[in-house]
PyMOL Python script that loads the backbone (N, CA, C, O; Angstrom):
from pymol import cmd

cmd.read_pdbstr("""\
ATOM      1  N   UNK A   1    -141.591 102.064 -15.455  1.00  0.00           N
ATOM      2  CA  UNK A   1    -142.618 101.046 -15.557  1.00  0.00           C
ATOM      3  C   UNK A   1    -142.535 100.131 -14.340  1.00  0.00           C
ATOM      4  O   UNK A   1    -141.452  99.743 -13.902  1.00  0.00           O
ATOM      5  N   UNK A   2    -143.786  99.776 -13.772  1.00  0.00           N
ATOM      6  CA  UNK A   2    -143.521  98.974 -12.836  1.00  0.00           C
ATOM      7  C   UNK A   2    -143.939  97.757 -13.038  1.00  0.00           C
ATOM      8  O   UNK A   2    -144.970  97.514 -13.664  1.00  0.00           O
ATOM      9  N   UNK A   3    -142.985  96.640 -12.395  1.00  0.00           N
ATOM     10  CA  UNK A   3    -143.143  95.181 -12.762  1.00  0.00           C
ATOM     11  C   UNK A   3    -143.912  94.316 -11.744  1.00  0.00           C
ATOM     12  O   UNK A   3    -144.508  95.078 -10.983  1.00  0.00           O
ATOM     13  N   UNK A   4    -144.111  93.156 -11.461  1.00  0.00           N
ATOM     14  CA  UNK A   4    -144.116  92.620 -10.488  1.00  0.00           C
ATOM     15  C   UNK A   4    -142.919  92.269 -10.042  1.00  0.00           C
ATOM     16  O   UNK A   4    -142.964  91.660  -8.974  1.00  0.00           O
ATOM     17  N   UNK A   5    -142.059  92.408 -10.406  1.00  0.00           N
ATOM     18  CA  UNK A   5    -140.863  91.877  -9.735  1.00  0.00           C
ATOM     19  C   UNK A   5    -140.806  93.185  -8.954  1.00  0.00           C
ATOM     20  O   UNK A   5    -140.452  92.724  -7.869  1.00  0.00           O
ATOM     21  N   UNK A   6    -140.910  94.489  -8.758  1.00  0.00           N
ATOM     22  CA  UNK A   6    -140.732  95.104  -8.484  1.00  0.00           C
ATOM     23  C   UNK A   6    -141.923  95.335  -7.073  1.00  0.00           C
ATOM     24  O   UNK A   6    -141.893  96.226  -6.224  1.00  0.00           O
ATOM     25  N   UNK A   7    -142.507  94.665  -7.155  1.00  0.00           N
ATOM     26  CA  UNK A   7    -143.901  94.221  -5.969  1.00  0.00           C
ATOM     27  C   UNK A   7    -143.283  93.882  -4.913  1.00  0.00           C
ATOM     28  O   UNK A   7    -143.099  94.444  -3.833  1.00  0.00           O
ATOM     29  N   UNK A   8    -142.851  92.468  -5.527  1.00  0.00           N
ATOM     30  CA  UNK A   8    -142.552  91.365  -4.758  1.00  0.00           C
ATOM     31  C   UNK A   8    -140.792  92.187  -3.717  1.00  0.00           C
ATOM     32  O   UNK A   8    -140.548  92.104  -2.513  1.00  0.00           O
ATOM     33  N   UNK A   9    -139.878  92.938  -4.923  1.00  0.00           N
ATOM     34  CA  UNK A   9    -138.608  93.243  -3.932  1.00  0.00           C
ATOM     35  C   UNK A   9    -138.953  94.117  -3.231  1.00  0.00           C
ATOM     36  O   UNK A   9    -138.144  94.334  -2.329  1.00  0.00           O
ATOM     37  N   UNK A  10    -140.366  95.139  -3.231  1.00  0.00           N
ATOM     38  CA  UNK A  10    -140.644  95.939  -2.008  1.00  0.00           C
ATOM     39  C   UNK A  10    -141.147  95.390  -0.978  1.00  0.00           C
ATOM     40  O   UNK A  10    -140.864  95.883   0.114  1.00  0.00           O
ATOM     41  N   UNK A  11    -142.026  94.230  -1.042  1.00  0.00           N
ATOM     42  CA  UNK A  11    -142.293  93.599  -0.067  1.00  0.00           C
ATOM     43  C   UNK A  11    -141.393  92.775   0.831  1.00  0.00           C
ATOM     44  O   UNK A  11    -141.538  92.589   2.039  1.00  0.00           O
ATOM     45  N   UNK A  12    -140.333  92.261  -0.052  1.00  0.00           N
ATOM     46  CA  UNK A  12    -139.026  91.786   0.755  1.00  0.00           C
ATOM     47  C   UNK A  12    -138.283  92.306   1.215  1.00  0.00           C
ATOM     48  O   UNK A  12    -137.573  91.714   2.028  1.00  0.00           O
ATOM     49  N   UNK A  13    -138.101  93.485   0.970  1.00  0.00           N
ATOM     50  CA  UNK A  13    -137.332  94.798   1.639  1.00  0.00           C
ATOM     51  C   UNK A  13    -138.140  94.829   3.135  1.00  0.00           C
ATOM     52  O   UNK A  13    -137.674  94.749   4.272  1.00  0.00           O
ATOM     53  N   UNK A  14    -139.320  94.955   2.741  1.00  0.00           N
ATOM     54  CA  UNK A  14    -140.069  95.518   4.308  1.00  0.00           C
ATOM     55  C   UNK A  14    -140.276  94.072   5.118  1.00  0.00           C
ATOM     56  O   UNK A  14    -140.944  94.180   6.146  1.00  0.00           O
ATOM     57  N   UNK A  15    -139.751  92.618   4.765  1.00  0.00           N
ATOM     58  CA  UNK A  15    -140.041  92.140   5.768  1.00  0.00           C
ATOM     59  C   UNK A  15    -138.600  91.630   6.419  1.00  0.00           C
ATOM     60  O   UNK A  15    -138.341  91.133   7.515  1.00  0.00           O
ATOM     61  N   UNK A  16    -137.635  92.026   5.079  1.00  0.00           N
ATOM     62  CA  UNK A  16    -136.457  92.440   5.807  1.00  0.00           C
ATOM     63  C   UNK A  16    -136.140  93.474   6.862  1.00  0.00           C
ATOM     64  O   UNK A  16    -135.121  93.367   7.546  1.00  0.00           O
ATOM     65  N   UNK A  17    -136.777  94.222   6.970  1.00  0.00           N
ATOM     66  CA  UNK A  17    -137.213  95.264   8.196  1.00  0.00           C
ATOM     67  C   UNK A  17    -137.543  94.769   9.298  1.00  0.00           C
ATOM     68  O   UNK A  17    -136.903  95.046  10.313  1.00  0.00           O
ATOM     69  N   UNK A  18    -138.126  94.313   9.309  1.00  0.00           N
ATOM     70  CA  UNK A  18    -139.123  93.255   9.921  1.00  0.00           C
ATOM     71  C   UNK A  18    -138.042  92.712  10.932  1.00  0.00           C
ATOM     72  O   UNK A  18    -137.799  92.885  12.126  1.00  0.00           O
ATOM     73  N   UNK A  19    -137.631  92.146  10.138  1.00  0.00           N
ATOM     74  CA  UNK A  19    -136.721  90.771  10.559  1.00  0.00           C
ATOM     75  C   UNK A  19    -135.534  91.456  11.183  1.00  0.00           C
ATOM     76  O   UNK A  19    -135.314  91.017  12.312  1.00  0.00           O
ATOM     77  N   UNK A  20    -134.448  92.688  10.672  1.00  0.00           N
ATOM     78  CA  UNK A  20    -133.340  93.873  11.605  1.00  0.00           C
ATOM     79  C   UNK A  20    -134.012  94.299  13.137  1.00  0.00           C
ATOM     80  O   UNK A  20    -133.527  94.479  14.254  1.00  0.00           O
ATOM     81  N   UNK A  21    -135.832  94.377  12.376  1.00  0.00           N
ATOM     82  CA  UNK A  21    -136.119  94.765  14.163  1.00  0.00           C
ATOM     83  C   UNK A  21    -135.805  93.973  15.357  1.00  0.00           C
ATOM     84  O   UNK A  21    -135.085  94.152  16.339  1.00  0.00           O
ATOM     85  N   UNK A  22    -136.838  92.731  14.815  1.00  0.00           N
ATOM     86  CA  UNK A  22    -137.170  91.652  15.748  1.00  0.00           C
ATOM     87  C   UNK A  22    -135.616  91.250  16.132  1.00  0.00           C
ATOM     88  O   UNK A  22    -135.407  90.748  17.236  1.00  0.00           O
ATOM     89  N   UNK A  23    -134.610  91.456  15.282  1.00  0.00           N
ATOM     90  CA  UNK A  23    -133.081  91.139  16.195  1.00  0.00           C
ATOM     91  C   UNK A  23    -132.718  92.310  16.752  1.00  0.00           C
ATOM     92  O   UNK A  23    -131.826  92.283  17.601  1.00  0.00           O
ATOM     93  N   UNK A  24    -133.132  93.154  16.507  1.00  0.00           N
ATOM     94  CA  UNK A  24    -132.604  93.916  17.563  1.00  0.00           C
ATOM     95  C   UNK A  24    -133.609  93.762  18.885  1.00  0.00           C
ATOM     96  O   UNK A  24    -133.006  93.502  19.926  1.00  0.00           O
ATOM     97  N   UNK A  25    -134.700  93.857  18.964  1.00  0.00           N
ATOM     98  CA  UNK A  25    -135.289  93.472  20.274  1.00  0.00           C
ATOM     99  C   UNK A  25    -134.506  92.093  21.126  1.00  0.00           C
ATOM    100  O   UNK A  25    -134.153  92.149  22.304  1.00  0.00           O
ATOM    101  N   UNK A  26    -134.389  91.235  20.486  1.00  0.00           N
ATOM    102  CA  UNK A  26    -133.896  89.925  20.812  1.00  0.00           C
ATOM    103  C   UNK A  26    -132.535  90.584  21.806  1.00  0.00           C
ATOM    104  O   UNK A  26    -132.253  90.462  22.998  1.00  0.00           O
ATOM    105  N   UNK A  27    -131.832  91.389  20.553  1.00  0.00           N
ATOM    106  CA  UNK A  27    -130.673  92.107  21.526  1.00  0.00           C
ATOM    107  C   UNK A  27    -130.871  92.626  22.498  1.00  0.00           C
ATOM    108  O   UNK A  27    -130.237  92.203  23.465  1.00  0.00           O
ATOM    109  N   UNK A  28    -131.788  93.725  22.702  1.00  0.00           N
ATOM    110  CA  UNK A  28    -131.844  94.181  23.944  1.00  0.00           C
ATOM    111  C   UNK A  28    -132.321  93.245  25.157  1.00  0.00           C
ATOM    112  O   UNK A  28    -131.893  93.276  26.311  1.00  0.00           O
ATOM    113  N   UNK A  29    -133.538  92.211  24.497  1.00  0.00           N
ATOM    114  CA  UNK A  29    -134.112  91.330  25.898  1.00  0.00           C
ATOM    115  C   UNK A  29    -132.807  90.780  26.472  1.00  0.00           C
ATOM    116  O   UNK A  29    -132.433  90.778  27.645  1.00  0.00           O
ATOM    117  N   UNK A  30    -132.198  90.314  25.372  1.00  0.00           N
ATOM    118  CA  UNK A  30    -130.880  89.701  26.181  1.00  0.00           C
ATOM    119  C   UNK A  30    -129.828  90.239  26.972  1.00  0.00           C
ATOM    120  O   UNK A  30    -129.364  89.663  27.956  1.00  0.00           O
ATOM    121  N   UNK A  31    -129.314  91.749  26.387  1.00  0.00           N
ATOM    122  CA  UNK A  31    -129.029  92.529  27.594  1.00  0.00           C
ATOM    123  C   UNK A  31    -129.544  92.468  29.133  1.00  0.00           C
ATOM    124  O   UNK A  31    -128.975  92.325  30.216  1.00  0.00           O
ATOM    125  N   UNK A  32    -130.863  92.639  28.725  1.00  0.00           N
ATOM    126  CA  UNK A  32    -131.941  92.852  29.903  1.00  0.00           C
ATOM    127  C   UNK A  32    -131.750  91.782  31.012  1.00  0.00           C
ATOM    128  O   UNK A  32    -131.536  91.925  32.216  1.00  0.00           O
ATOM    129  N   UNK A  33    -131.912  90.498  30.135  1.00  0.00           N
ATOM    130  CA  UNK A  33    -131.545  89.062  30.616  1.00  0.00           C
ATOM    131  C   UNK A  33    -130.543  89.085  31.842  1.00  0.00           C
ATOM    132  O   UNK A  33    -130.770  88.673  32.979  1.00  0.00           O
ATOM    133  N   UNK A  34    -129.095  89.802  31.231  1.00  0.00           N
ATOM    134  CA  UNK A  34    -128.113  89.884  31.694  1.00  0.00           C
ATOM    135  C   UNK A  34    -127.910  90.624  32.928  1.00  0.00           C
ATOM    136  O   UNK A  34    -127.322  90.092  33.870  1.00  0.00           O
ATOM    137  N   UNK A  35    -128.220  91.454  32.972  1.00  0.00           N
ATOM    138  CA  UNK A  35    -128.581  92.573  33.768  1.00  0.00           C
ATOM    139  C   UNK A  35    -129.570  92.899  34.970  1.00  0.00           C
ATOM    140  O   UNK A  35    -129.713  93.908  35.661  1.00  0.00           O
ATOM    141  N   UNK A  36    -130.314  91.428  34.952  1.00  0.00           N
ATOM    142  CA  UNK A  36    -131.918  91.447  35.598  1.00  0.00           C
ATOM    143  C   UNK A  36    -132.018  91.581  37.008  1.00  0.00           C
ATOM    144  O   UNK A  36    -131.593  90.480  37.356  1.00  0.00           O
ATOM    145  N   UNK A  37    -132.208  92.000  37.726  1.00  0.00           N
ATOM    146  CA  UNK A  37    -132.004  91.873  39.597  1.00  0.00           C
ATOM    147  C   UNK A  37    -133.348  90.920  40.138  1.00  0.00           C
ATOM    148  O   UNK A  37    -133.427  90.380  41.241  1.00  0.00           O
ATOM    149  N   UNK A  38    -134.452  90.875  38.950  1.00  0.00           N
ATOM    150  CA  UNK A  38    -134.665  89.998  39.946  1.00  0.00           C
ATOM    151  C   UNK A  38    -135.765  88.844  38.689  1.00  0.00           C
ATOM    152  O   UNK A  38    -135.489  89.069  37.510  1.00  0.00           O
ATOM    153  N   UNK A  39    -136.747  87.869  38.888  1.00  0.00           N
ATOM    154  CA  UNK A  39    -136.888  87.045  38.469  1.00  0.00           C
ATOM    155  C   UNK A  39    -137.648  87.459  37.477  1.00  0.00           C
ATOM    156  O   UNK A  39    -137.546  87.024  36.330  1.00  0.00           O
ATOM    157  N   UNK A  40    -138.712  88.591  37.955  1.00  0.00           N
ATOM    158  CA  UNK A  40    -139.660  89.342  36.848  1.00  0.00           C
ATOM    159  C   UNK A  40    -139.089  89.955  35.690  1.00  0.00           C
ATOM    160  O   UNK A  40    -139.345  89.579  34.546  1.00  0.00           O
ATOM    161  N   UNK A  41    -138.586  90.569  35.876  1.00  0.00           N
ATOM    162  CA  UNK A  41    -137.285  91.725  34.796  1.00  0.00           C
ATOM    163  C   UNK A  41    -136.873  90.775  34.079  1.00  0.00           C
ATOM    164  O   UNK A  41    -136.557  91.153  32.951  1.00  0.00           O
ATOM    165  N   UNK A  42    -136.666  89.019  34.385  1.00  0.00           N
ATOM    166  CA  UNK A  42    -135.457  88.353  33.216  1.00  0.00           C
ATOM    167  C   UNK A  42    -136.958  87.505  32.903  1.00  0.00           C
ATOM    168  O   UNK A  42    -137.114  87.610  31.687  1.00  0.00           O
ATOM    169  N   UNK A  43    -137.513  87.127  33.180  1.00  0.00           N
ATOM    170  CA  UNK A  43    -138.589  86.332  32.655  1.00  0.00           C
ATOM    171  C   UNK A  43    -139.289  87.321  31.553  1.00  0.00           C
ATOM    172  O   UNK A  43    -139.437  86.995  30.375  1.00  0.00           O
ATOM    173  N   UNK A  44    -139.709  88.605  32.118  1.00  0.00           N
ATOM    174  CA  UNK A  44    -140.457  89.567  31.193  1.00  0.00           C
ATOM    175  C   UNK A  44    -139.569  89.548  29.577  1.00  0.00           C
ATOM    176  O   UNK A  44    -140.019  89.185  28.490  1.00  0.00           O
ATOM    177  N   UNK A  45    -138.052  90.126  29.935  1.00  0.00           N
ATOM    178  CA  UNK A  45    -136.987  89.926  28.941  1.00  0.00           C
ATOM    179  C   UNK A  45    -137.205  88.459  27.943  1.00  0.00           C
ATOM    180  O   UNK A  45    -137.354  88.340  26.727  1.00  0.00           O
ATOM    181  N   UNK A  46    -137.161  87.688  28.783  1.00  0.00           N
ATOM    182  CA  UNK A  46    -137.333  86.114  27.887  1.00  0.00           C
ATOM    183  C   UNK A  46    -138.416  86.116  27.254  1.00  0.00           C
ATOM    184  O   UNK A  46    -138.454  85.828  26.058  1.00  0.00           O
ATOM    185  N   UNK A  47    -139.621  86.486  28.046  1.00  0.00           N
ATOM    186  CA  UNK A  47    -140.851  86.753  26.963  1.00  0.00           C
ATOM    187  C   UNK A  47    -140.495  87.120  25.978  1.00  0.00           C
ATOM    188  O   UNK A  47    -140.202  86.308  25.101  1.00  0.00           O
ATOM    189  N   UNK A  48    -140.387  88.563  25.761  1.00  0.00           N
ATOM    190  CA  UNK A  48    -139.798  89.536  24.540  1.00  0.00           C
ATOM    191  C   UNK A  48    -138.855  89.262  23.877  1.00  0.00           C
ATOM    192  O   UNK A  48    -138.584  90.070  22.988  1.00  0.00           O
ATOM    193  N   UNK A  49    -138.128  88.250  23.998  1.00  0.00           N
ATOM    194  CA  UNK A  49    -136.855  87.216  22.679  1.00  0.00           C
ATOM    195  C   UNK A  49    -137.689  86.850  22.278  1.00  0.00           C
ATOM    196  O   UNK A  49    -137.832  87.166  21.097  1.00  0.00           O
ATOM    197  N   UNK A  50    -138.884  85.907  22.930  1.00  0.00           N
ATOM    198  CA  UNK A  50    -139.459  84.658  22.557  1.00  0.00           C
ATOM    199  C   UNK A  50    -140.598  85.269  21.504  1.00  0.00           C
ATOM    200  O   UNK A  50    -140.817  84.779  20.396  1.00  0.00           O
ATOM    201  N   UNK A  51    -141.172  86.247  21.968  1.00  0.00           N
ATOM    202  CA  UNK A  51    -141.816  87.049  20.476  1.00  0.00           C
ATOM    203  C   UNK A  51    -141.167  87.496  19.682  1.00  0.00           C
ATOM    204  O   UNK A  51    -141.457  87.239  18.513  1.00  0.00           O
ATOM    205  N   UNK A  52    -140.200  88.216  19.924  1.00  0.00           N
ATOM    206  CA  UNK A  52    -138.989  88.748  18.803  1.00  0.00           C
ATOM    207  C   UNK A  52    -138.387  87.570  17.785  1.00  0.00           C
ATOM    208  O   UNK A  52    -137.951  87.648  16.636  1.00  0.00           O
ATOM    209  N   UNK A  53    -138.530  86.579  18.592  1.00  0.00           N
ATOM    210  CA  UNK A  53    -138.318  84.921  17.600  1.00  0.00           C
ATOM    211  C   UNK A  53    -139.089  84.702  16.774  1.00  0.00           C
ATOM    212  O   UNK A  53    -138.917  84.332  15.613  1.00  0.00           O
ATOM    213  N   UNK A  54    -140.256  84.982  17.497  1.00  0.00           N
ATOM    214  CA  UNK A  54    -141.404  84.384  16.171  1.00  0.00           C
ATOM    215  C   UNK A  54    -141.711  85.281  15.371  1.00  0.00           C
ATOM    216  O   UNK A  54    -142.211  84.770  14.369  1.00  0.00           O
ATOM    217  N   UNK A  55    -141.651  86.591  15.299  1.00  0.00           N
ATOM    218  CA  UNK A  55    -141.676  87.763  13.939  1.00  0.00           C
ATOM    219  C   UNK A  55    -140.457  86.830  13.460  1.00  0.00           C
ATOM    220  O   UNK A  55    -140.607  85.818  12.776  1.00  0.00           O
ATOM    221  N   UNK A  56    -139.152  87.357  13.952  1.00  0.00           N
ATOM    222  CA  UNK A  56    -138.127  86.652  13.138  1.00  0.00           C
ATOM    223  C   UNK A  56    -139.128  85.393  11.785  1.00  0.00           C
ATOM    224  O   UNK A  56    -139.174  85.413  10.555  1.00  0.00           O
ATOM    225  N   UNK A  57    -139.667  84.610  12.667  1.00  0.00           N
ATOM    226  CA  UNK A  57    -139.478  83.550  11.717  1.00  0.00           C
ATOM    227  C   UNK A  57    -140.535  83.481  10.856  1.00  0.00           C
ATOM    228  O   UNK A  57    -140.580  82.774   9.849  1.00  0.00           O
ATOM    229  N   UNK A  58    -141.833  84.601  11.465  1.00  0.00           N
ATOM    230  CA  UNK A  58    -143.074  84.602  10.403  1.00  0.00           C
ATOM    231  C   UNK A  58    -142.094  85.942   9.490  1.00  0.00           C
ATOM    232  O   UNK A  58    -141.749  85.680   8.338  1.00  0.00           O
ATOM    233  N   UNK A  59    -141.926  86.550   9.759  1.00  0.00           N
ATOM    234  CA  UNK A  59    -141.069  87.586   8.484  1.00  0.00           C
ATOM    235  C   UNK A  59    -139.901  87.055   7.529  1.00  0.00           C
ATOM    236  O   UNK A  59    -139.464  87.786   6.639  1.00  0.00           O
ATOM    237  N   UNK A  60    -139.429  85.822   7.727  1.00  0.00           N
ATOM    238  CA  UNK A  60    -138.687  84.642   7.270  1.00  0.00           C
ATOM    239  C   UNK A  60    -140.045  83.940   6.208  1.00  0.00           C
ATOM    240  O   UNK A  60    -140.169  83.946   4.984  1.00  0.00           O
ATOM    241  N   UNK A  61    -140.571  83.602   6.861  1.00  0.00           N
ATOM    242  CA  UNK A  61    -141.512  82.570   5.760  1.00  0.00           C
ATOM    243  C   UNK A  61    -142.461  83.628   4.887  1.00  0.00           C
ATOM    244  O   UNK A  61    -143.142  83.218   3.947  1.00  0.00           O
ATOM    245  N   UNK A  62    -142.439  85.035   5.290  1.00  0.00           N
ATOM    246  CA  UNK A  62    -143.683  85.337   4.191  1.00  0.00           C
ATOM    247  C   UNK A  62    -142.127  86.024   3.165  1.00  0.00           C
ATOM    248  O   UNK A  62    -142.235  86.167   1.947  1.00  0.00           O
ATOM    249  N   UNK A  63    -141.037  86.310   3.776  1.00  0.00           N
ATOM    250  CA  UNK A  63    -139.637  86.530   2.560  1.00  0.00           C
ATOM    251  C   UNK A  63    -139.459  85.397   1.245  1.00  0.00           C
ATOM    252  O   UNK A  63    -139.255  85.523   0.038  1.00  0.00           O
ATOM    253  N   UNK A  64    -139.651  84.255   2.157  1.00  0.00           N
ATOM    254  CA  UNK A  64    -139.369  83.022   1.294  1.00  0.00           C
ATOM    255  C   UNK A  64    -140.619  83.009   0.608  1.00  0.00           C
ATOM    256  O   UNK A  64    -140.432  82.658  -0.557  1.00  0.00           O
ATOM    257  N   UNK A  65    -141.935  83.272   0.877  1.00  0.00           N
ATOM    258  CA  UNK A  65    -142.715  83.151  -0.029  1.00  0.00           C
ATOM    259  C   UNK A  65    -142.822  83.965  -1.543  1.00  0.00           C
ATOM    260  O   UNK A  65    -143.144  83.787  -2.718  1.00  0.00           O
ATOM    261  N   UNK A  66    -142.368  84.862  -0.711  1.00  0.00           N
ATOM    262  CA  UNK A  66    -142.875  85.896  -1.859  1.00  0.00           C
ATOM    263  C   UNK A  66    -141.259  86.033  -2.755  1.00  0.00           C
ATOM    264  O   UNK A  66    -141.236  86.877  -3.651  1.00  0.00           O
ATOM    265  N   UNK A  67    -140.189  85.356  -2.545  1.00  0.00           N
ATOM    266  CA  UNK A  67    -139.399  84.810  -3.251  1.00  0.00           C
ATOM    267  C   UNK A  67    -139.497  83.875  -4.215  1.00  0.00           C
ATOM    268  O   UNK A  67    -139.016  84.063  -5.332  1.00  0.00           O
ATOM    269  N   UNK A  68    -140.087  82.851  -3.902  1.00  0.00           N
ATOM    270  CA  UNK A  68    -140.503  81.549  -4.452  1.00  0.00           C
ATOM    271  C   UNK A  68    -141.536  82.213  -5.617  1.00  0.00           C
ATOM    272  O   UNK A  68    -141.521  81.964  -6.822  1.00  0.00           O
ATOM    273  N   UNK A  69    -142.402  83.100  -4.918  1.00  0.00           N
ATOM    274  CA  UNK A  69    -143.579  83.521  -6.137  1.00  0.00           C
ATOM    275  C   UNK A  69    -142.738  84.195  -7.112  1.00  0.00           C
ATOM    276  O   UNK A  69    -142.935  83.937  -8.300  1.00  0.00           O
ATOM    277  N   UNK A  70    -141.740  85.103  -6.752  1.00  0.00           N
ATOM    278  CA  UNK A  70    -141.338  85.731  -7.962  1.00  0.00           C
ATOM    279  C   UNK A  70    -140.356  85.018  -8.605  1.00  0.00           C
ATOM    280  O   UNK A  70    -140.065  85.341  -9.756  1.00  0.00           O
ATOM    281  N   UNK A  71    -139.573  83.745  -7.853  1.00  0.00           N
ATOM    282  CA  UNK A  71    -139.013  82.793  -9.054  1.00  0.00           C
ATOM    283  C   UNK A  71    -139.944  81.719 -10.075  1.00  0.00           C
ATOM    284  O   UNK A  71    -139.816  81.314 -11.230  1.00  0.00           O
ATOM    285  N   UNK A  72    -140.896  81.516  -9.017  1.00  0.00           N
ATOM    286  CA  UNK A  72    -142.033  81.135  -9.690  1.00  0.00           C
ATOM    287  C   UNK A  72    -142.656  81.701 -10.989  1.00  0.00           C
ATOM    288  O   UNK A  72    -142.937  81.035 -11.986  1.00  0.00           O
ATOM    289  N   UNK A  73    -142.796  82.771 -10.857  1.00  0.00           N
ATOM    290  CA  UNK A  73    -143.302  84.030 -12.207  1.00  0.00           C
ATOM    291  C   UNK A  73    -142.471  84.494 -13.191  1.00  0.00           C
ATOM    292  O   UNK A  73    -142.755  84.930 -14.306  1.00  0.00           O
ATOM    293  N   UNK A  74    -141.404  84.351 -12.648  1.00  0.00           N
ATOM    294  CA  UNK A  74    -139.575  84.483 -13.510  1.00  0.00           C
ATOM    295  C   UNK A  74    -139.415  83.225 -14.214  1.00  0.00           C
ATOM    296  O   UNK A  74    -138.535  83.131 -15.070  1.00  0.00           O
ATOM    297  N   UNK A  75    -140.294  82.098 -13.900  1.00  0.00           N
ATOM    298  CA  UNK A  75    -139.692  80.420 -14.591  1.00  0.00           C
ATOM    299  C   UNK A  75    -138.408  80.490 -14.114  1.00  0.00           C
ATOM    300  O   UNK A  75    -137.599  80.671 -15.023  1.00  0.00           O
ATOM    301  N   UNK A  76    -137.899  80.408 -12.954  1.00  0.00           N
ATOM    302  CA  UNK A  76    -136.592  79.948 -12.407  1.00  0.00           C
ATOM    303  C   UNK A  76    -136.850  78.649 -11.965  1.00  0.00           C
ATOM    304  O   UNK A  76    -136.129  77.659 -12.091  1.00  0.00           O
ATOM    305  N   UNK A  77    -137.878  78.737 -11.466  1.00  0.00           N
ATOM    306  CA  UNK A  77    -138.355  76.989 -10.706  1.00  0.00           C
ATOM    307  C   UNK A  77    -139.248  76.315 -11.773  1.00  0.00           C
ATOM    308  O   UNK A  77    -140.029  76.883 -12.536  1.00  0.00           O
ATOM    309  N   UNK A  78    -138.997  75.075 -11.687  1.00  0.00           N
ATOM    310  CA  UNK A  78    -140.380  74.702 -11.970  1.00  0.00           C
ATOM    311  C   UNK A  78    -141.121  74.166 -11.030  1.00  0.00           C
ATOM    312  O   UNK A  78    -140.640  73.325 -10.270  1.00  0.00           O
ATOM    313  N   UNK A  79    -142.412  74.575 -10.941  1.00  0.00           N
ATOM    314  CA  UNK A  79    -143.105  75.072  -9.786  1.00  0.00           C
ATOM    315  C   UNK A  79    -143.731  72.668  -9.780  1.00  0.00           C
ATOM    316  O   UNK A  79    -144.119  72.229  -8.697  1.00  0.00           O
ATOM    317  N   UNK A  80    -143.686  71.852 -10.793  1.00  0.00           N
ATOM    318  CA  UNK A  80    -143.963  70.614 -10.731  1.00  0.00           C
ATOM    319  C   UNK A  80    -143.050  70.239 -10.156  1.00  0.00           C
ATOM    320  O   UNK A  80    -143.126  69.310  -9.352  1.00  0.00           O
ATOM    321  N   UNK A  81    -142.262  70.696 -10.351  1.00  0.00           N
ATOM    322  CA  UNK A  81    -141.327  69.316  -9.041  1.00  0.00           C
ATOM    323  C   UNK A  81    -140.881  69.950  -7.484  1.00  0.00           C
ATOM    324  O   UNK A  81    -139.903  69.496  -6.889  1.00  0.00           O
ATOM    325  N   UNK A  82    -141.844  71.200  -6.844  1.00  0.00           N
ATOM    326  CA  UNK A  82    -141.924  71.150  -6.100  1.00  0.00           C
ATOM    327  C   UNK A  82    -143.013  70.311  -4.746  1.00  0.00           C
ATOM    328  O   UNK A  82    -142.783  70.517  -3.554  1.00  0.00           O
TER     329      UNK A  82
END
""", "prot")
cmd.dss("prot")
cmd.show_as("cartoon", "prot")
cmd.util.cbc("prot")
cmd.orient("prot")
């Protein structure tokens, strides 16, 4: 039988995905960083953290959302004194 709880942990799974990628890119720009010979190569690299940051943190807030909804729907919270 499928639940919504069972919605919501597939969707957190995949933006946990999400989120293993975008650090691993971060990893490599920073290699790259390291490694750069010349100003283009480490700037291009810094670009590509600096997006790899922001998945990070939009795949962070739609995790927490769809957390909150399913404690929300569970009555773990009460959703008034947020």
């Amino acid at each position: 039988m499928k639940t919504t709880n069972n919605v919501y942990i597939k969707e957190i799974k995949a933006q946990i995905r999400v989120i293993n990628e975008a650090l691993k890119r971060i990893q490599e720009a920073e290699k790259v960083q390291d490694s750069a010979v010349n100003n283009r190569e480490y700037n291009k690299a810094k670009d590509e953290a600096i997006d790899a940051s922001s998945d990070v943190m939009i795949a962070l807030e739609e995790a927490v959302r769809l957390a909150s909804a399913m404690g929300c729907g569970m009555r773990y919270t009460n959703i008034t004194r947020l």
